[in-house]
N, C-alpha and C positions, 0 to 999 in steps of 0.2 A: 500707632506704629504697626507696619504687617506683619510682625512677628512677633512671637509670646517673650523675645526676649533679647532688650535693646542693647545687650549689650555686647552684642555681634552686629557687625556692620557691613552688610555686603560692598563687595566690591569685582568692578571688571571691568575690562576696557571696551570699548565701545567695540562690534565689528568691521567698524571701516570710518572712511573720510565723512560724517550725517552733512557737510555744507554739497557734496557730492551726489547725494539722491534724493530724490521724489515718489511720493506713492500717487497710486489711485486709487479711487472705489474695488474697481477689480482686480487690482493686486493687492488688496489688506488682507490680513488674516482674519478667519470667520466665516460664518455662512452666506455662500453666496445667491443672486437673485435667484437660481431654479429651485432653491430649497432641498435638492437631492444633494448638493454637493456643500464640502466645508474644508477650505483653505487651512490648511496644517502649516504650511510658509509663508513667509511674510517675504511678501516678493515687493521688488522695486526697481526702480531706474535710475541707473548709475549713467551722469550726463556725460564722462570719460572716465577713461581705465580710471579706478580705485584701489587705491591699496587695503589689502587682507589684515586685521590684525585677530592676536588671540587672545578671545574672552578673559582667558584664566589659563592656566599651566595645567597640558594636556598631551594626552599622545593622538600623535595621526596619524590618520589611514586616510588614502588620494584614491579616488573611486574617476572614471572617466565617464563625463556627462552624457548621456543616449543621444545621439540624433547629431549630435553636434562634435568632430575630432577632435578640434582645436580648444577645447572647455573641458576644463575637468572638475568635479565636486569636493572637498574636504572634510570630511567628517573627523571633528576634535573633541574626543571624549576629556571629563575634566578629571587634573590629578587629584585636585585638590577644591571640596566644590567650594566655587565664589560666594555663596549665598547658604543661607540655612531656613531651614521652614519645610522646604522639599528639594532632594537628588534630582542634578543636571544630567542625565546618562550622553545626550549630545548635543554642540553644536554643530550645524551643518550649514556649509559655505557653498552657495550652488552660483558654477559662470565663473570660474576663474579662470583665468590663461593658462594652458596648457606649456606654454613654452616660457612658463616663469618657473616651470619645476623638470623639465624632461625635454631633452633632444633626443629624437627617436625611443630609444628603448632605455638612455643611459640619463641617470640622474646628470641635472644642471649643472656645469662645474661653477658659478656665481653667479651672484643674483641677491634676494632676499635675506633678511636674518636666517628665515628656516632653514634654506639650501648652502648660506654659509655655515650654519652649526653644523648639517649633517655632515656635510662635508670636512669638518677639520674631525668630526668623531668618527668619522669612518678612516681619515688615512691618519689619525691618533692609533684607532686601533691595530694597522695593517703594519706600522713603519716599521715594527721592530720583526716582523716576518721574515725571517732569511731566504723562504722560498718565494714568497708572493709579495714582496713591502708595497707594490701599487698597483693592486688589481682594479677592472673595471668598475665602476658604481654603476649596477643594473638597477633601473628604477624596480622590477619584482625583490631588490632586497629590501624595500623598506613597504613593500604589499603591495605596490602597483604591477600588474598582472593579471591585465583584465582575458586577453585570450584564453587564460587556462584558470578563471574564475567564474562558476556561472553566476546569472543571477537570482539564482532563488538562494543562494548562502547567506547567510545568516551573516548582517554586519560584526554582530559578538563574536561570531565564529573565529574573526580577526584579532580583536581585542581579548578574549578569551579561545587561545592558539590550543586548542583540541587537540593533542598529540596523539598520535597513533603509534603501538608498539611492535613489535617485533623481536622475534626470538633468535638470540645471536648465541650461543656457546653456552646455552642453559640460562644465559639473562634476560630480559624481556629490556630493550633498548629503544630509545625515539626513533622515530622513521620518519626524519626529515623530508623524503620525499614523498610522503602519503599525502600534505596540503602544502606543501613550498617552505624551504627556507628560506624567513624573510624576520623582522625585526622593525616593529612600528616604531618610531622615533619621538623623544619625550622634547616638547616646547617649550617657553617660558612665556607669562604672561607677557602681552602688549608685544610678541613678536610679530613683526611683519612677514608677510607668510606669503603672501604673492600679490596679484593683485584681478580686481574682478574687472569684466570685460566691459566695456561701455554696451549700453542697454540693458534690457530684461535679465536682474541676476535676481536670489532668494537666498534666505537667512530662515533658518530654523532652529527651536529651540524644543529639546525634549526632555519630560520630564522620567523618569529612572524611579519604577515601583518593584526592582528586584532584577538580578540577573540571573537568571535561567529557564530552560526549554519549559517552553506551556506545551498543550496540546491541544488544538482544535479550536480554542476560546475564542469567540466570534468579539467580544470585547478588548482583546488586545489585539494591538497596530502589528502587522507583521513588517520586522526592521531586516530586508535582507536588501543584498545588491539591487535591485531593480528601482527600491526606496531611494537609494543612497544616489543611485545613479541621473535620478529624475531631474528633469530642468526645474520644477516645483512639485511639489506635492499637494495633494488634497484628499478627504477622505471620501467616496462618493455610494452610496447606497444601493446595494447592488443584492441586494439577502431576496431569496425566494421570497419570504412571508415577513409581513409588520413586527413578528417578534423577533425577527432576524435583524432586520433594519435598525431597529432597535436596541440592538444590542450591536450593534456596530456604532451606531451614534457616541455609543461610550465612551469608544476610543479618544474625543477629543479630550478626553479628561488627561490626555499623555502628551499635548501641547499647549506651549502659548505663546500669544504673541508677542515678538521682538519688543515692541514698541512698548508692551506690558513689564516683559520682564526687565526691561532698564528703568521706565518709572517706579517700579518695586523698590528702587535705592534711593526715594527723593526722600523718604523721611530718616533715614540715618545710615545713607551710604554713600559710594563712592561710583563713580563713573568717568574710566580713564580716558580721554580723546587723545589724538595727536593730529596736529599740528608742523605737518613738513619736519617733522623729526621732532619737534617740543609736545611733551607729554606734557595735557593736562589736568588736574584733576577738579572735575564738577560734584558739586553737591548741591541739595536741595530744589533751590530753582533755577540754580544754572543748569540741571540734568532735562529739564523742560525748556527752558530756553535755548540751550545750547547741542542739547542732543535729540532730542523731541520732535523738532518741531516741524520736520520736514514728512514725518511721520503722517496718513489721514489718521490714524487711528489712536495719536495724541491723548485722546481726552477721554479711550474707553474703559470701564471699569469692566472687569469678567468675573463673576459670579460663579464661583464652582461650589455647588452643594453636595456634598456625600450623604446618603439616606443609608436606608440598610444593606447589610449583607455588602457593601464598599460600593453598590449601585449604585445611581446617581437618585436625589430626592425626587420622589413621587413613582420609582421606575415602575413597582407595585402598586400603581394606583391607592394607596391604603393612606393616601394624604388629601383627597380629593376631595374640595367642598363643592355638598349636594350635590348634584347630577351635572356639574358644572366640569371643564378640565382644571381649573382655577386649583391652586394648591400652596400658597401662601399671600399673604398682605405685603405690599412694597411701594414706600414712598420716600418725598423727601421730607414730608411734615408729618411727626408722629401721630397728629390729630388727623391724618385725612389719610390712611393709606388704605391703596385700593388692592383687593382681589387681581390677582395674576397668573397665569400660566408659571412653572418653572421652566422655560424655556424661552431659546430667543429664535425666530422662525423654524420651528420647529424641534431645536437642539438641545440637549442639557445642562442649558447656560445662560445666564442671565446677562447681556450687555448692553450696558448706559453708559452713558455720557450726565450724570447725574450735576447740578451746578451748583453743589453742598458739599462741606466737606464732610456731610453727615447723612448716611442713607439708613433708612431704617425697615425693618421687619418683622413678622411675627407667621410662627409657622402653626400648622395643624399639630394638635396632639388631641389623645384620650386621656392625659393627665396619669399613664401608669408609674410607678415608683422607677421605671429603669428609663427614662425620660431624660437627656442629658446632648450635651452641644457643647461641642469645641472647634475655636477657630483656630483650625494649624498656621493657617497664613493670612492671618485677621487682627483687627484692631476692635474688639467689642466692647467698648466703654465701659458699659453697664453689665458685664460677665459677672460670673459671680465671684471667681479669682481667677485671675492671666489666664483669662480668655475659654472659663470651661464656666457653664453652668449644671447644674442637677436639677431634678424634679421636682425640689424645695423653691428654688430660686428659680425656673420658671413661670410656676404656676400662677396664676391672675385667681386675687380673691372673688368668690362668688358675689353673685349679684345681690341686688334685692330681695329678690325672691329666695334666694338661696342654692338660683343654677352656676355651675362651676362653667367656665369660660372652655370654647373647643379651641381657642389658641393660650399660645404662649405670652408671657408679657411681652412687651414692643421693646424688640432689640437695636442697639445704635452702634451701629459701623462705621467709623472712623478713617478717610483715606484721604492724603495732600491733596490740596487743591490748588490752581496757578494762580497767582499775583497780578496773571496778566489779563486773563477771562474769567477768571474766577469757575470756573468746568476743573472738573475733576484731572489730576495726573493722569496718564497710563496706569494701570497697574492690576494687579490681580488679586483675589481675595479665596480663600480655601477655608470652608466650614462644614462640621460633622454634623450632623442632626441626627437622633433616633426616637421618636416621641409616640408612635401608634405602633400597638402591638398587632402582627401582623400571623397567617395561616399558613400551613403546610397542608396538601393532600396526604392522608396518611394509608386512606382506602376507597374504594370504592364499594358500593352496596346498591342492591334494588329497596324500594318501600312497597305497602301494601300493596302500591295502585301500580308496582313497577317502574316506575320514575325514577332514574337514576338520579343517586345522592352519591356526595364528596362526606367522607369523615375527616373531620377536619384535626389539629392540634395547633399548637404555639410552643413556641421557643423558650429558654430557657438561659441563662447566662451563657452556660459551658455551648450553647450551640452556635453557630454560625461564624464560629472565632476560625476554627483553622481550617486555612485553605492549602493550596500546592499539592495537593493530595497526588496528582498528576504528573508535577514536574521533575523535570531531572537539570541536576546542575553542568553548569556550562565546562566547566574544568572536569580533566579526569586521570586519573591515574595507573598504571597497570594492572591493579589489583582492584579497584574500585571498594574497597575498606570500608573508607570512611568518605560520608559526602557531608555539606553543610549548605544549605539556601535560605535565603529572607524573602519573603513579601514587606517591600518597606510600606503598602498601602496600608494608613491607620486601622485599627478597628479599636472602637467605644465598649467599656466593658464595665457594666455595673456588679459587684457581685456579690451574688446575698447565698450565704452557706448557713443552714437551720436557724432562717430567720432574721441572721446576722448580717449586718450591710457590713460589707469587709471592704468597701473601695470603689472609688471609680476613677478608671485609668483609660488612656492611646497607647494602645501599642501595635508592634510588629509583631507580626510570626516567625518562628522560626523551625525547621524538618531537619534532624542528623538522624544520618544513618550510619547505624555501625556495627561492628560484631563486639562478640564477646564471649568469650573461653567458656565451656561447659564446667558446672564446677565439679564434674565425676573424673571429667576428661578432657584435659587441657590442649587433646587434639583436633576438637569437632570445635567451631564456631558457629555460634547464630547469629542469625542477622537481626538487627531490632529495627526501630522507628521511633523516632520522637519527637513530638510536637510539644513545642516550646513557646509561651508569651514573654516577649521583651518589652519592658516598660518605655516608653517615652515621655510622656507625660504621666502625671499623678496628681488629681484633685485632693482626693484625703483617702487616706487607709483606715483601715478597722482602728486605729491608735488615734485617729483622727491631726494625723499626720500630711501635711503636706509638702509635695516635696517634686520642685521641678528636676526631674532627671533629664533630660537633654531636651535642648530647644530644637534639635534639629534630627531626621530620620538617621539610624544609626546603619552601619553599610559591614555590614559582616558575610558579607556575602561574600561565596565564590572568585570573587576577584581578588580576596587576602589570601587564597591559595588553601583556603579549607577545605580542600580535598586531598587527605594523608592514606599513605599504607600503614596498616593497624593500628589505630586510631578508637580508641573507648571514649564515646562524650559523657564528659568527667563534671566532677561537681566541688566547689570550693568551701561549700558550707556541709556539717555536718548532718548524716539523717542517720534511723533507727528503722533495723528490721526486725518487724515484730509478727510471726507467725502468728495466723489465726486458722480457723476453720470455717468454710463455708458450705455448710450442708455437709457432702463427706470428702470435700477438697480441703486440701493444706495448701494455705494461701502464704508465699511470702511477702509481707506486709512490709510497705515502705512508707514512714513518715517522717515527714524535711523536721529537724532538730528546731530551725531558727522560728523565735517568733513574732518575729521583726516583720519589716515593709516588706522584705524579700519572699516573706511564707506566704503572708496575706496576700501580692499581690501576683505572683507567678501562678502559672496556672499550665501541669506538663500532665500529656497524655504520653504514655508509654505501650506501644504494642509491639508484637514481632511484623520481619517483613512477610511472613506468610499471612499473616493476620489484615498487611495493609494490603495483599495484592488481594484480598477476597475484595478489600473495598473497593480497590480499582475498579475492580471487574466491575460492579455495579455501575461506573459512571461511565465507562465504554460501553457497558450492553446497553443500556437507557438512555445513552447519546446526553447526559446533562450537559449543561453548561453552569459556570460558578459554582462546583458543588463545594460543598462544606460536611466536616463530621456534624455528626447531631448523637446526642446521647439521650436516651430513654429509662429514667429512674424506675428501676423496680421495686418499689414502694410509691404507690401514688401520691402518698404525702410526703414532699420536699423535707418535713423538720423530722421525719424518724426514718430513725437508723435500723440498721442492722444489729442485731448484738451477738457475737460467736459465745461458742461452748465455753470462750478463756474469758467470755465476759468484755471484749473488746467492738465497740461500735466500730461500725463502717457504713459507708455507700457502696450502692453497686447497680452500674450502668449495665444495659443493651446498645453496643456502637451499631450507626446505622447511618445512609449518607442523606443530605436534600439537597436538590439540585432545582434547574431550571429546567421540566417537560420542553420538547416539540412546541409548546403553543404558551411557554414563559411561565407556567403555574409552577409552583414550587411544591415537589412531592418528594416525599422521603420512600427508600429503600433499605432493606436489610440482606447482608450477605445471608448464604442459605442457612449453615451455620454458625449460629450467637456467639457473635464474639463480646464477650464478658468483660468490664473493668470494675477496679476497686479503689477507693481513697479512704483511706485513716482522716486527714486534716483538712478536705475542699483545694487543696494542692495539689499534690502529686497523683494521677491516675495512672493505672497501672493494670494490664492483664496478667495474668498466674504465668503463661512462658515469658511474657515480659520479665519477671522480676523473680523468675524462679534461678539462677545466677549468680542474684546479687547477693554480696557480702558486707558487713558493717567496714571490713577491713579497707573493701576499695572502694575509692572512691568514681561509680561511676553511672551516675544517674544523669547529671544535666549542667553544663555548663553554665556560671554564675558570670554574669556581668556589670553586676555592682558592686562596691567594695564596700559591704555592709558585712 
């Protein structure tokens, strides 16, 4: 099965007529012959007009295709996603008839399902109007408005309608005219939507690792009008220097192809066709038969491996056998697999056409305890449960001799194969690896002879979990209070607090920011910061408990409108604040009550926002790319603690950021002055203005989303 949990069943309707198109070589998605470039759309040849249908139940936005009047593009974000494993943020319909949706400036009066819905919901809306019951339908009401759109805006900017305010009579009011009055329109699956133009159209599918403003990140796709607007896409390598390039390659990790993501349903889903108005629905091997097969790229399987830090496997080099690029074993006979690049001409991607329905694997490690692999959108046979193994269950017994193996046992990956060729479906596969511990620069130093040396470190659980350090969320409010953002890309977390293995879990991030009342003086607010782990999966907890908490990435993002005026991110479970002393500070101490999966396995750093804007500043002055907090125990030995004057153990961190240098190495930084944290339980971290506020009475530490 590709996903950890069958008993969700994707489903969606196909994007158009499949007995209607043809591909080639040079219009499949993937890398193409020059090696610089890599097809993001899955383009094809539609032999006459095609009708449009919709994947899944979604709102749109009609972008007008460059070069071309008479073609317009569709981009259908999903309301509801069809599929679980990983977030659809779009489909994108490129080469539709312009005059299936607009005459001149004025929405179509008939036509399509789409243009007849909008249509009866716009003059539904208007009838009862005494002054206006039948105004015009401008197609800029529903966001078409390209003259006074440019192209460098931001596609979310649409879907996430950024209000701007204005001060009317002492209130701060929307300023409809700051980005247009307009209203994107919600669809229903398998609506016919328009229809694509006979020849060269393209089909895109994008994958959604969080909605809100990055900055700079050379590995994320910039989704603005100019994207949306293109006859096709591709991503093409264009970085001053090899680690630029490189870090643009990434981006394919944020598409895939068509032909992939509807073989993804052959082993327990649905894939809607129509048929001149009969809808109908394929499974298994009719979704290869019948929807398939016009497809070249039918038969490829895509390999996405996630390594560390959420970069793609081997991106640090620290997986590379001997002097070789070579960085894991890949066959289809577990007795003869050979040595491989992780990459397919060049790319962070493995693509076969494998003619098994069993491909199998074994990656590099150094065998350390935090050694762990999960398939988010895999089928691993041989896992150690639903689809996650630990450093127990990989590790290959020593030899003869008594040398321990530099791989892992040989992994069996499981994907439909056709009935009719026996080659593998379409489809795609999403797996985490973490198995070699890897270095940060932490210094620089001369030796006796002058010779420049790197002082090196390694990482630690709490490190390279939370990122967005940078971003800001897509919604906003007048007051900007309270904001809430996710990273839905996984991160792997083994976590061992004084020696104790307390879990190994996938989760998302999560950053609110909020204020909260002085407790001398309920007129000043501070502003705080907190960095949050949400569970998604869960192999075992300190209880040795297991416990799948969602098979699918959870979406709490900014698009639920979690951006409130005075707003405390609150908490549902009980904690205890236990004053201590630290040296000759009065620390207020906060430890989570529960001692349940929910203590063991959250893991929340709390600082103020002056505290995070020093961080900032580190990762704009030293230009990083991916940074991450990183925490520096003061105490060298991880199993001893602190003990205050009241006789109360603690920990107690130096925050400090590590990022990617100019030339990709990974060096850690510290604002000028030490910002300090503390934890009572391997839970809750916490600075002294973080938590100097809080009260037993309120509850407002951290949002709880399980109902334990």
């Amino acid at each position: 099965m590709p996903t950890n949990n069958t008993s969700i069943e994707p489903k969606s309707h196909f994007f158009t007529d499949p007995n209607l198109i043809s591909q080639t070589e040079s219009q499949a998605f993937g890398p193409q012959s020059s090696s610089s470039s890599y097809n993001i759309s899955s383009k094809f040849t539609a032999s006459t007009d095609a009708k449009a249908f919709a994947v899944c139940k979604g709102i749109v936005l009609i972008q007008p295709q460059v070069d071309n009047a008479n073609k317009v593009n569709l981009i259908l974000r999903p309301y509801a996603q069809p599929v679980q494993g990983v977030n659809i943020k779009y489909f994108i319909y490129r080469g539709l008839k312009k005059s299936d949706f607009f005459t001149d400036n004025m929405v179509k009066t008939g036509g399509s399902d789409f243009i007849q819905k909008i249509r009866t919901d716009f003059s539904d809306f208007y009838q009862n109007d005494p002054v206006n019951p039948n105004p015009n339908f401008l197609a800029k009401y529903i966001g078409f408005d390209p003259e006074n759109q440019d192209e460098n805006l931001l596609i979310d900017s649409f879907f996430f309608k950024e209000s701007e305010y204005v001060e009317s009579n002492g209130e701060f009011i929307e300023d409809d005219e700051g980005f247009g009055s307009f209203e994107l329109p919600l669809i229903h699956e398998g609506a016919w939507l328009g229809d694509f133009a006979a020849g060269e159209c393209a089909f895109d599918v994008v994958l959604n690792y969080g909605d809100y403003k990055s900055s700079g990140e050379l590995s994320q796709f910039n989704f603005d009008l100019s994207y949306a607007r293109a006859t096709s896409a591709e991503i093409t390598l264009n970085g001053a220097t090899d680690y630029e390039n490189k870090c643009i390659k990434e981006q394919i990790f944020q598409f895939i192809d068509a032909a992939a993501y509807y073989g993804f349903h052959t082993a327990n889903g649905t894939v809607i066709t129509d048929d001149n108005g009969t809808k109908q629905n394929n499974e298994g091997q009719g979704i290869y038969n019948n929807v398939l097969t016009n497809f070249i790229t039918k038969n490829k399987l895509y390999l996405y491996i996630q390594g560390d830090r959420t970069r793609s496997y081997n991106f640090y080099n620290n997986y590379k056998i001997g002097e070789t690029n070579n960085s894991l074993k890949y066959g289809i006979e577990p007795e003869t697999l050979n040595e491989r690049e992780y990459a397919t001409d060049g790319w962070s991607v493995i693509i076969e056409s494998p003619p098994n329905p069993t491909t199998y694997l074994q990656f590099v490690t150094d065998n350390n305890v935090n050694t762990v692999l999960y398939g988010q959108v895999a089928d691993i046979t041989n896992a150690a449960k639903n689809n996650f193994s630990n450093a127990d269950d990989l590790l290959l017994p020593p030899n003869e001799e008594g040398e321990v193996s530099a791989f892992t046992k040989v992994l069996e990956l499981s994907n439909p194969v056709s009935e009719v060729d026996e080659l593998t479906i379409a489809t795609f596969n999403i797996i985490l690896y973490q198995g070699v511990v890897y270095d940060y620069i932490v210094a620089n130093t001369l030796n006796e002879n002058l010779d420049f040396l790197e002082i090196l470190d390694k990482p630690t659980f709490l490190d390279d979990i939370f990122d967005l350090i940078t971003a800001e969320p897509l919604l906003k409010n007048s007051v900007n209070d309270y904001s809430e953002i996710s990273s839905y890309k996984l991160k792997l977390i083994n976590k061992y607090y004084n020696s104790r293995q307390n879990g190994t879990f996938a989760v998302q991030t999560l950053v609110a920011k909020d204020k909260i009342e002085d407790i001398n003086d309920s007129s000043i607010l501070q502003k705080r910061v907190t960095y949050v782990t949400e569970i998604i999966y869960l192999f075992n907890d300190a209880l040795n408990i297991m416990e799948n908490i969602s098979s699918y990435t959870k979406s709490s993002s900014s698009i639920n409108g979690n951006v409130e005026p005075h707003k405390t991110y609150k908490v549902s479970k009980s904690y205890n604040i236990k004053e201590f002393t630290d040296d000759t500070e009065i620390i207020n101490g906060i430890e989570i009550n529960n001692e349940s999966i929910s203590k063991s396995s959250k893991i929340i750093i709390g600082i103020t926002d002056y505290e995070n804007q020093l961080i900032r500043e580190q990762i704009v002055g030293f230009e990083f790319q991916n940074p991450r907090l990183f925490f520096v125990n003061l105490i060298e030995d991880e199993n001893i603690d602190f003990i205050s004057t009241e006789g109360i153990s603690y920990k107690k961190y130096k925050i400090g950021i590590v990022g990617e240098n100019a030339t990709g190495d990974l060096q850690i930084k510290y604002p000028e002055n030490d910002i300090i944290i503390y934890s009572l339980d391997g839970s809750c971290h916490f600075s002294k203005d973080y938590s100097i506020n809080l009260t037993e009475e309120e509850s407002i530490l951290v949002k709880e989303y399980l109902n334990l």
